[in-house]
C-alpha positions, 0 to 999 in steps of 0.5 A, a space after each residue: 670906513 677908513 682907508 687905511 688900517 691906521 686911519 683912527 685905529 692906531 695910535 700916531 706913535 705905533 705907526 710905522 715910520 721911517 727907519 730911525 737913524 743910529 745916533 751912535 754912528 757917525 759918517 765922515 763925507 769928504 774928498 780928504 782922506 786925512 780929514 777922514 781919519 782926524 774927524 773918525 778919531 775925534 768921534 770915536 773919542 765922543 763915543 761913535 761908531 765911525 764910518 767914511 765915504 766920499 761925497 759920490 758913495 756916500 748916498 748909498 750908505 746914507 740910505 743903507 746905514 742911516 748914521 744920526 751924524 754925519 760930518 761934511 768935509 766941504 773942501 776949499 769952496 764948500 760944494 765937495 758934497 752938494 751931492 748928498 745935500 737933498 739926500 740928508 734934506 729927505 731924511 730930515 724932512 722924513 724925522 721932523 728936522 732932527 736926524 741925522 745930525 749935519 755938521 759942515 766943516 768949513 773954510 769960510 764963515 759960517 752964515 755965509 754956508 748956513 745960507 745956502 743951505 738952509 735948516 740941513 745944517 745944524 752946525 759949521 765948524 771952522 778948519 783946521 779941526 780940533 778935538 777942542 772945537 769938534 768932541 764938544 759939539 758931538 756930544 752936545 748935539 748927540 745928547 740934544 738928539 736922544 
């Protein structure tokens, strides 16, 4: 007899999984307000749905929101939101990899950051930001993702 009402019984793609995320939101992790305000226009231009957090309340919304992007706003060392790290890791893990999204905007070079942390990043965008830089890669990575 199985253990579980799902052992054989039911196909793998009606299982239950984790809640999906919403690829059409995106969350803004920073400590700059006005970074906030820059990267929630340039996604509203992608056609996002925005919301911003700090790197201390962003946990919770991660976790209650569930965005398919998030933009990390790294600060001049890049550790601003180490804090939010293993939750995004956790989510990833809990989509095969795919979601959410993590874009880290960065003073530094970018295999110096992809380094540290490992496959939780699939982007580093070089400050200061642009919309010619940003929007593009937005789109790219939310339609690589649907």
């Amino acid at each position: 007899m199985p253990d579980s009402i799902f052992d054989g019984a039911v196909p793998e793609h009606a299982r239950p999984r984790p809640a999906d995320a919403s690829l059409g939101l995106l969350m803004v992790v920073g400590t700059s307000r006005v970074n906030h305000i820059v990267v929630g226009k340039i996604a509203e231009r992608a056609g996002l749905k925005v919301l911003a957090e700090t790197p201390d309340g962003a946990g919770s919304v991660l976790v209650s929101h569930r965005p398919g992007t998030v933009v990390l706003d790294g600060g001049a060392d890049n550790s601003d939101c180490d804090i939010v790290m293993e939750t995004l890791a956790a989510q990833r893990l809990a989509s095969d990899g795919r979601l959410p999204i993590v874009i880290l905007l960065s003073n530094t070079n970018a295999t110096d950051v992809e380094s540290l942390h490992g496959d939780t990043i699939d982007a580093v965008v070089m400050k200061p930001i642009n919309p010619d830089r940003l929007q593009p890669l937005l789109q790219e990575l939310v339609d690589q993702r649907r």
